[in-house]
One Martini backbone bead per residue (centre of mass of N, CA, C, O) as a GRO file, in nm:
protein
  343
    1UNK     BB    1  -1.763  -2.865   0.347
    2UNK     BB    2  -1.728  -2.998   0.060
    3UNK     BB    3  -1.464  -3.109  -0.099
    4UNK     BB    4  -1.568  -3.026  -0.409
    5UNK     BB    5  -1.646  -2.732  -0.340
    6UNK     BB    6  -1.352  -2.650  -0.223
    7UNK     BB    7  -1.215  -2.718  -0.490
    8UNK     BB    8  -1.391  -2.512  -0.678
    9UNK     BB    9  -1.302  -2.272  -0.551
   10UNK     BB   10  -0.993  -2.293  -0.628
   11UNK     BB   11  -1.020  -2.300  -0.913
   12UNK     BB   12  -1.152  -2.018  -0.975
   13UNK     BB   13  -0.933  -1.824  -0.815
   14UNK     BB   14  -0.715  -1.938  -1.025
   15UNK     BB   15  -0.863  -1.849  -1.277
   16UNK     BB   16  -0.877  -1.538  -1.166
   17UNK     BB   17  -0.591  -1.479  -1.183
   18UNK     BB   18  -0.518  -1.531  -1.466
   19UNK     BB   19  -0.692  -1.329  -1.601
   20UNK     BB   20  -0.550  -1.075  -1.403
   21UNK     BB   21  -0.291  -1.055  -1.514
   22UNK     BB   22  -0.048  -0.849  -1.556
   23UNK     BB   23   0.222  -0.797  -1.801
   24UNK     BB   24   0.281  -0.501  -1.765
   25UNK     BB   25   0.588  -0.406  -1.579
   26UNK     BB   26   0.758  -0.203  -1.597
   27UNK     BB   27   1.069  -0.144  -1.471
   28UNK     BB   28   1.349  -0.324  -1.392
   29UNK     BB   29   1.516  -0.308  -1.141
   30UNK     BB   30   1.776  -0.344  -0.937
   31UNK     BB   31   1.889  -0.573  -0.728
   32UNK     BB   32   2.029  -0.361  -0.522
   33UNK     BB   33   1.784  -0.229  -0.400
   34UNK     BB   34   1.737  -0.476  -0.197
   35UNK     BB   35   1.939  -0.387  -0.052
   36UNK     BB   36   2.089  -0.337   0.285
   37UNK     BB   37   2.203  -0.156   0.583
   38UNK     BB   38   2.236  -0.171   0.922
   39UNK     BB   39   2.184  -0.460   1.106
   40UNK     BB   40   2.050  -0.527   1.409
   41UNK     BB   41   2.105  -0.816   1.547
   42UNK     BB   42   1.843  -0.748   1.784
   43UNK     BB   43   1.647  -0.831   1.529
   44UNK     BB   44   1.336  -0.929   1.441
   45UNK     BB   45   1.103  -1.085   1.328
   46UNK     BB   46   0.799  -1.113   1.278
   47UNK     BB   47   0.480  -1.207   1.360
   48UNK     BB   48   0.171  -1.361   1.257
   49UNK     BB   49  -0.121  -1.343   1.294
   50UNK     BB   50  -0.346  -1.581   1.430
   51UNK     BB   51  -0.569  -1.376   1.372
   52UNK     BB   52  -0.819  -1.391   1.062
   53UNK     BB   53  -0.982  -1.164   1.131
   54UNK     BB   54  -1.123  -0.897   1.036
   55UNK     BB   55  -1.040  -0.729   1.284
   56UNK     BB   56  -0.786  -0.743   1.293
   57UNK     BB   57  -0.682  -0.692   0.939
   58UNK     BB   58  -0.925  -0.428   0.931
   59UNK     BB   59  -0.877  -0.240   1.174
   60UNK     BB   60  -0.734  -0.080   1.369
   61UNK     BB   61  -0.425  -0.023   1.518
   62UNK     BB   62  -0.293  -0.015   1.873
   63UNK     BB   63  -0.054  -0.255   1.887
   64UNK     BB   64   0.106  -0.192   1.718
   65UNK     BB   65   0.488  -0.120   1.616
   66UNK     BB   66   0.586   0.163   1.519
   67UNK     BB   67   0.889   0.179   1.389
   68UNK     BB   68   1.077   0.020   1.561
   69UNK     BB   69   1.332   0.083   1.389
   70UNK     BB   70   1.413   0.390   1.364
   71UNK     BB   71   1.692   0.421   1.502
   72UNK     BB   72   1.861   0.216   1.310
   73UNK     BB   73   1.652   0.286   1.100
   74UNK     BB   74   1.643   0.539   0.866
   75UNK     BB   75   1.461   0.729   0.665
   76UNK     BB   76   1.551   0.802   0.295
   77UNK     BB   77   1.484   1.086   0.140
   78UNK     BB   78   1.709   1.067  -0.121
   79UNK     BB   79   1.596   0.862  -0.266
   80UNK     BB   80   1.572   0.705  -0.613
   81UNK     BB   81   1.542   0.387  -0.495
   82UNK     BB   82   1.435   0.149  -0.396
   83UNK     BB   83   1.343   0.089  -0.055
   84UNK     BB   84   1.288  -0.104   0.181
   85UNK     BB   85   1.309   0.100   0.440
   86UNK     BB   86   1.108   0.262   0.322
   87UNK     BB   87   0.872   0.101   0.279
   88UNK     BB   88   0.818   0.020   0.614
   89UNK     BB   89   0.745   0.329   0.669
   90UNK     BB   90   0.507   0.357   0.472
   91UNK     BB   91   0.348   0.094   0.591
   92UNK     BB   92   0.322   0.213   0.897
   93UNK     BB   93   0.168   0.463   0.787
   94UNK     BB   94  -0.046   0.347   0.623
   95UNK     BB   95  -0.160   0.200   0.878
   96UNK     BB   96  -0.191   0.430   1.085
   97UNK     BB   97  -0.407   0.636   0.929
   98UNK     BB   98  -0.645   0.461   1.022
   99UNK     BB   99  -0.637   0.608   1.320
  100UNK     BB  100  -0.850   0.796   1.445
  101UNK     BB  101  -0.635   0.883   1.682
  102UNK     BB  102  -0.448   1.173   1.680
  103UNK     BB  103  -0.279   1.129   1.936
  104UNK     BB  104  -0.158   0.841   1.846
  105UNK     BB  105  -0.035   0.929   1.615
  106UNK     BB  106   0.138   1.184   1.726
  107UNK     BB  107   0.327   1.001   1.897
  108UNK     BB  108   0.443   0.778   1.676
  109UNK     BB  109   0.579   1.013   1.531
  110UNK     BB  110   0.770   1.176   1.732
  111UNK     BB  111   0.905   0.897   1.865
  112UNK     BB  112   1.029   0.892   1.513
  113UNK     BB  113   1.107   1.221   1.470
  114UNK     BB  114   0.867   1.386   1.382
  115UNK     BB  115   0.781   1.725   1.459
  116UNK     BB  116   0.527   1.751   1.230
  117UNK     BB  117   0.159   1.714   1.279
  118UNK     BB  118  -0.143   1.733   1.013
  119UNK     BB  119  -0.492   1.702   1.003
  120UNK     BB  120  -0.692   1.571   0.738
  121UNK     BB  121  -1.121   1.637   0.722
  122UNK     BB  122  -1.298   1.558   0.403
  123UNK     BB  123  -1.573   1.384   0.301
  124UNK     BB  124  -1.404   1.110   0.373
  125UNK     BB  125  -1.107   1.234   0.374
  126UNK     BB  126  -0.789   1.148   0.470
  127UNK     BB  127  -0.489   1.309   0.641
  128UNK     BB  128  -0.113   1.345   0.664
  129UNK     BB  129   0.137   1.578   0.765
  130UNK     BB  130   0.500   1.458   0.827
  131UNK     BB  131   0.807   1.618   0.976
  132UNK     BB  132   1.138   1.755   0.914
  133UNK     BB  133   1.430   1.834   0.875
  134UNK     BB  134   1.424   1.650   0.588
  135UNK     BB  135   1.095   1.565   0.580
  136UNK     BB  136   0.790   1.437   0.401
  137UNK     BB  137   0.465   1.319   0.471
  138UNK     BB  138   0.191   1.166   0.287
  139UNK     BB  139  -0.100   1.035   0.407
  140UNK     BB  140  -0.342   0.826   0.340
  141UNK     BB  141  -0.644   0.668   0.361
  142UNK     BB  142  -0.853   0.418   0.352
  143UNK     BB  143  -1.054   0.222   0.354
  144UNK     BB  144  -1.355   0.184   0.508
  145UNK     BB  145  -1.641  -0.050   0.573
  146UNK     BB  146  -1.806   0.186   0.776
  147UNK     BB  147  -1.778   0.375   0.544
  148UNK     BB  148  -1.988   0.519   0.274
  149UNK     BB  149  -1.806   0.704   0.152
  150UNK     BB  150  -1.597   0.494   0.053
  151UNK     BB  151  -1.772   0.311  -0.132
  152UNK     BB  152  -1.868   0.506  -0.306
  153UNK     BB  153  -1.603   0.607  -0.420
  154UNK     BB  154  -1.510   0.315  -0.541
  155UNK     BB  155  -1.792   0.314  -0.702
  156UNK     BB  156  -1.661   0.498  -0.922
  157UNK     BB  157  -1.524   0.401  -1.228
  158UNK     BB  158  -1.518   0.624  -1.395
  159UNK     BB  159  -1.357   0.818  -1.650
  160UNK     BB  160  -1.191   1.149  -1.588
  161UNK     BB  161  -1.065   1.441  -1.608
  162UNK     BB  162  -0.730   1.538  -1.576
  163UNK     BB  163  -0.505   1.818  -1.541
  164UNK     BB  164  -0.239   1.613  -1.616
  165UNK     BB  165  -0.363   1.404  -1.766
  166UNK     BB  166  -0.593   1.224  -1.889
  167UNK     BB  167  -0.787   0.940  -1.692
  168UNK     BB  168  -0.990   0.902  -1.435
  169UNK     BB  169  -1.130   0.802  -1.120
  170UNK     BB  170  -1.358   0.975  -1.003
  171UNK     BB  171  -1.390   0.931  -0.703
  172UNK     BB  172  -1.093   0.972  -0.645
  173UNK     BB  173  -1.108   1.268  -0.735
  174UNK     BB  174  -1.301   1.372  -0.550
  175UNK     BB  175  -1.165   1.304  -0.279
  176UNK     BB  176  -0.915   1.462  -0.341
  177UNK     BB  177  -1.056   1.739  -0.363
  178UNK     BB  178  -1.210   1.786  -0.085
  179UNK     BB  179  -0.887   1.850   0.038
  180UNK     BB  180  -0.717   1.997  -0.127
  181UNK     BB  181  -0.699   2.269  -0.062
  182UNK     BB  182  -0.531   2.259   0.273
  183UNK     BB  183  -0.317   2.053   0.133
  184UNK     BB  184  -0.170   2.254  -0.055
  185UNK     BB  185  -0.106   2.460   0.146
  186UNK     BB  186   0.068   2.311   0.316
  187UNK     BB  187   0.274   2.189   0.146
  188UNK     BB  188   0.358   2.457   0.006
  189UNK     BB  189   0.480   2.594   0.260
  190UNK     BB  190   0.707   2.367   0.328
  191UNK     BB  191   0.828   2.411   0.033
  192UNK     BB  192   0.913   2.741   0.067
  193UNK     BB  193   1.130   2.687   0.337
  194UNK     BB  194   1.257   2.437   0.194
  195UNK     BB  195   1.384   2.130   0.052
  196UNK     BB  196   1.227   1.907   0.131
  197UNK     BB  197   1.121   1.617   0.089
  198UNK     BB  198   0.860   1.412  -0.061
  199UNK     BB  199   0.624   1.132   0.048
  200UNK     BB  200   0.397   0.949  -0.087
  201UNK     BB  201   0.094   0.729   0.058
  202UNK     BB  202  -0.062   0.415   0.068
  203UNK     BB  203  -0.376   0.219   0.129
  204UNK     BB  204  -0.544   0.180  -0.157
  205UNK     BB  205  -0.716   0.432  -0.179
  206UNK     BB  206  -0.467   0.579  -0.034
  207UNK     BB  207  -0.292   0.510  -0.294
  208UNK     BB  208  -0.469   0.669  -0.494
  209UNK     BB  209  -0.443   0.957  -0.379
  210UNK     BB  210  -0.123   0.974  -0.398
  211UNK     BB  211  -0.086   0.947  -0.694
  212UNK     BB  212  -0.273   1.238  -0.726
  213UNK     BB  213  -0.177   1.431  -0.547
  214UNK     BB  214   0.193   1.429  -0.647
  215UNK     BB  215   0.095   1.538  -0.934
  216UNK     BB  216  -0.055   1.790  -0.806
  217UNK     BB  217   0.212   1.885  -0.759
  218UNK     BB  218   0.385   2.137  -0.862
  219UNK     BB  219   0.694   2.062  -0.744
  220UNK     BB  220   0.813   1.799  -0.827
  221UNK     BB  221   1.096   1.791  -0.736
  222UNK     BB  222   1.041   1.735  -0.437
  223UNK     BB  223   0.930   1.456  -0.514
  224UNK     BB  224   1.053   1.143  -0.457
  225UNK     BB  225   0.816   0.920  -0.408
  226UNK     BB  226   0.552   0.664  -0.426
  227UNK     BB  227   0.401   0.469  -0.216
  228UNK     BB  228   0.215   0.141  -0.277
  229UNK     BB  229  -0.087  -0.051  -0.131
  230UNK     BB  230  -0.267  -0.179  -0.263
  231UNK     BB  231  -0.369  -0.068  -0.585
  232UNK     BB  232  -0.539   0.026  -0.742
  233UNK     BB  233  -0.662   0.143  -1.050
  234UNK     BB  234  -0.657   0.498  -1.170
  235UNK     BB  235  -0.591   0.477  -1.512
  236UNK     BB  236  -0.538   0.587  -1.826
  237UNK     BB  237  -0.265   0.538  -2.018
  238UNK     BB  238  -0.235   0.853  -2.010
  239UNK     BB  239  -0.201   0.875  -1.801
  240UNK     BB  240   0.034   0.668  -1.700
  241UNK     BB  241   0.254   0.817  -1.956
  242UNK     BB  242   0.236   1.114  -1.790
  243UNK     BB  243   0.431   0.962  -1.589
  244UNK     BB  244   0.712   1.089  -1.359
  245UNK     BB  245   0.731   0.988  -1.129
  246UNK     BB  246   0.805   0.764  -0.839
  247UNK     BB  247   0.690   0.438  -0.844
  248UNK     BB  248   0.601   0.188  -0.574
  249UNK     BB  249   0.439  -0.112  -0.616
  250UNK     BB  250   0.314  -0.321  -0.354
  251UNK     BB  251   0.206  -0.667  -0.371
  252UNK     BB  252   0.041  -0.873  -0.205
  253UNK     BB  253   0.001  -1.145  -0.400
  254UNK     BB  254  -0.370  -1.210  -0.383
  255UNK     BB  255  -0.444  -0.899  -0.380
  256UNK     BB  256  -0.755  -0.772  -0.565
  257UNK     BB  257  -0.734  -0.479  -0.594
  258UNK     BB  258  -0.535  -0.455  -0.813
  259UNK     BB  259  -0.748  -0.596  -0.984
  260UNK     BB  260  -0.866  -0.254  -0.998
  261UNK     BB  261  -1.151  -0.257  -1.200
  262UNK     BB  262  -1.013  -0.284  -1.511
  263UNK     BB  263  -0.794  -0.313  -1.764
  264UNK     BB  264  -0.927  -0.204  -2.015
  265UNK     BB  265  -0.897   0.066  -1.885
  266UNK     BB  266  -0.682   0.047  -1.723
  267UNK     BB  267  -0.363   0.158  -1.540
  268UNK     BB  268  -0.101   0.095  -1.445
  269UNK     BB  269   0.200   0.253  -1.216
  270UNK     BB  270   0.514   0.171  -1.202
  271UNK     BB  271   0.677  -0.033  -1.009
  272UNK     BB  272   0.675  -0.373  -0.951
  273UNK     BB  273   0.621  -0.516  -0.661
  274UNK     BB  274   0.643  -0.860  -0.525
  275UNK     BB  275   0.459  -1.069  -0.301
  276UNK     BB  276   0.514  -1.364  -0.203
  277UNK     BB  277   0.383  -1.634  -0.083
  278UNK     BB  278   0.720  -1.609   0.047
  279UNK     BB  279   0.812  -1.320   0.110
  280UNK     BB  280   0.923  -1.266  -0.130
  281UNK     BB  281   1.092  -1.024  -0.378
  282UNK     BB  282   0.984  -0.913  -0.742
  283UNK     BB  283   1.083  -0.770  -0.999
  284UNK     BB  284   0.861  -0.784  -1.244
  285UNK     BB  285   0.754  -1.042  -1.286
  286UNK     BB  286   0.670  -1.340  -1.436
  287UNK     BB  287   0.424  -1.476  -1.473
  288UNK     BB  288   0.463  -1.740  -1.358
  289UNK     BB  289   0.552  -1.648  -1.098
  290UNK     BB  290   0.277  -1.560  -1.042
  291UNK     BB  291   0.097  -1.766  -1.049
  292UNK     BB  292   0.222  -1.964  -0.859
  293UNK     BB  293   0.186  -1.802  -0.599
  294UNK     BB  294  -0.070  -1.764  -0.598
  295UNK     BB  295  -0.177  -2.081  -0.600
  296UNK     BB  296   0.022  -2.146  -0.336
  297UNK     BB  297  -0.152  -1.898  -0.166
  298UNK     BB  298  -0.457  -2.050  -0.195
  299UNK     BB  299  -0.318  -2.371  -0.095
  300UNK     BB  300  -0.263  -2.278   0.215
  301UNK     BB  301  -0.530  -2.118   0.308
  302UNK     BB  302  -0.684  -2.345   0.302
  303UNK     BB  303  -0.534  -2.496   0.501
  304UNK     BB  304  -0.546  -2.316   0.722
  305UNK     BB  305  -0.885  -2.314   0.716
  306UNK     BB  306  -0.945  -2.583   0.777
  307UNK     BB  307  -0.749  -2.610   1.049
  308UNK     BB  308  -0.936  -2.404   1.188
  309UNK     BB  309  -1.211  -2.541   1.143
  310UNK     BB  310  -1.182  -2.769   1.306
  311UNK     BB  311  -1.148  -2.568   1.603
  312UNK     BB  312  -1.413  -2.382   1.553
  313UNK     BB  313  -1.303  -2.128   1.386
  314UNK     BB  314  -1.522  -1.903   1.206
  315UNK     BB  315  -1.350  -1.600   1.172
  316UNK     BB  316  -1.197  -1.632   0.927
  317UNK     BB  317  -1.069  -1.570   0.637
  318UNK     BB  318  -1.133  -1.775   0.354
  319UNK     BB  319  -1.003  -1.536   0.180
  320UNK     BB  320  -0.717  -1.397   0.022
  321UNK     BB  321  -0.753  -1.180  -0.144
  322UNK     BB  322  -0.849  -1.047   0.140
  323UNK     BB  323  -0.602  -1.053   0.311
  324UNK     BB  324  -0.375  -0.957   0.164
  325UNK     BB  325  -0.531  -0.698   0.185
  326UNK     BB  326  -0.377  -0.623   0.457
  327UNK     BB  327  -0.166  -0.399   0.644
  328UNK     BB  328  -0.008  -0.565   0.771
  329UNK     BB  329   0.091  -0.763   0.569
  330UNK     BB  330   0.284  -0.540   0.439
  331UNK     BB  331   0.464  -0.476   0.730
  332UNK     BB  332   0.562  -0.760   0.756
  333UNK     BB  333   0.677  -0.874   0.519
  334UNK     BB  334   0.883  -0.634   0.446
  335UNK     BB  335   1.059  -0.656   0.705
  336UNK     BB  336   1.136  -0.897   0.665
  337UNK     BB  337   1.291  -0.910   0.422
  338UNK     BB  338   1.490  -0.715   0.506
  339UNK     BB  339   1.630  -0.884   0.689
  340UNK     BB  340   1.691  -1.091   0.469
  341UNK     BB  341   1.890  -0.921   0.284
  342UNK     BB  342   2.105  -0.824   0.527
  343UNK     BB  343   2.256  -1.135   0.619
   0.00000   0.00000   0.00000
């Protein structure tokens, strides 16, 4: 690749981060909320993959120590508010949804504290429910790239009546219409058995199924909250509008999902947390925080690709939009983060 070339791609991802930067960033939490406490001084930070190609940062990953922090950092069913170590429980979650292996699902849950493990997959939408006598966790799986019913249901833009008011994404609506009979009795049952907190999550597709569900969840008391990692725009201003649940937003620096379907139609939903380019967190940050973030995350991966493509290695993704949202990489900044916050 001649220079020329490489610099003309780099202007050109800059140019469309411009114009993709959403404005309206809902409710600035205070900054309080990134605090946590209780860290055991022998964690350490996690260090990333150093193989950044597709396979390693979107298939199934079996070889990551989900929960690793459990014992000592135990999630918060009772929160109201951003809590970092909810993020990284959640992310770790919603990275394991891809494991196709139920039974490796279920012991890593289970060794992580959660007594019931319950999964559902109809006509390409997947879904578990896992619970304890706190709480319970709804995790949707997202987009796989080898799934061509992922691939139609992200294809479907088109925006249609959902029942709790407003207009959404078709595709979302339908995928989760196909599960939704047997994961509403089942989260139901749970529910009239005890008090217990409800938390749903997802990343990418999962992110917009968990946002979707969790509205239609009747008994709304229950659910204490949404997190979201990399989630597409899922519905429009009046959905949005209408949303009454706490969500919280997630986007790893230049991941391009949440750029989509398109601002014109949709509007994102919850309070946005932003990880920039150096791993660090910003509540609903202004405008230029984030484009320079952008930038500087764009001419980093550039430099990252130069220096593998050096060594003969072109299995890299030479694009960050595409990189950053890899589930590990949100699994991986949040922890760290945490890390930094309590020191």
């Amino acid at each position: 690749m001649t220079s020329k070339r490489f610099l003309l791609i780099l202007i050109m991802l800059c140019l469309f981060d411009l114009v993709c930067v959403s404005l309206p960033k809902g409710d600035i939490p205070d900054k309080s909320v990134l605090n946590q406490s209780n860290l055991n001084s022998s964690i350490i930070r996690e260090q990333f993959p150093s193989d950044l190609s597709f396979k390693t940062l979107f298939q199934e990953n079996k070889i990551y120590h989900y929960f690793h922090y459990g014992k000592d950092h135990p999630f918060n069913f009772s929160a109201k508010t951003f809590e970092l170590i909810n993020a990284c429980w959640l992310a770790d979650a919603s990275m394991l949804a891809y494991v196709r292996d139920n039974n490796y699902v279920s012991h890593q849950l289970t060794r992580s504290g959660f007594e019931h493990v319950k999964f559902f997959d109809e006509s390409g939408t997947q879904c578990f429910v896992a619970s304890n006598a706190q709480g319970v966790f709804v995790i949707f799986r997202g987009t796989e790239p080898d799934e061509i019913r992922d691939i139609l249901t992200d294809a479907q833009i088109i925006t249609v009546n959902e029942n709790k008011g407003g207009k959404v994404h078709k595709g979302f609506q339908q995928g989760l219409n196909s599960i939704w009979g047997p994961l509403f009795t089942q989260i139901r049952e749970i529910n009239s058995d005890s008090n217990k907190k409800f938390w749903f999550s997802g990343h990418s597709l999962g992110a917009a199924l968990a946002v979707l569900a969790a509205a239609r969840f009747q008994d709304k008391t229950a659910v204490q909250g949404v997190y979201t990692f990399g989630c597409p725009q899922i519905g429009n201003r009046d959905y949005a509008e209408s949303y009454t649940i706490p969500i919280y937003r997630i986007v790893n620096n230049n991941d391009i999902i949440p750029m989509l379907p398109s601002s014109i139609i949709y509007d994102h939903i919850g309070q946005f947390i932003y990880i920039d380019n150096e791993g660090h967190l910003h509540n609903a940050p202004d405008t230029w925080t984030e484009i320079s973030s952008k930038f500087d995350g764009h001419w980093q991966h550039a430099l990252d690709v130069f220096q593998i493509w050096k060594n003969s290695n072109t299995d890299i993704i030479p694009n960050d939009n595409l990189t950053d949202h890899a589930p590990i990489l949100y699994s991986i900044q949040l922890w760290n983060a945490y890390i930094d916050s309590v020191k």
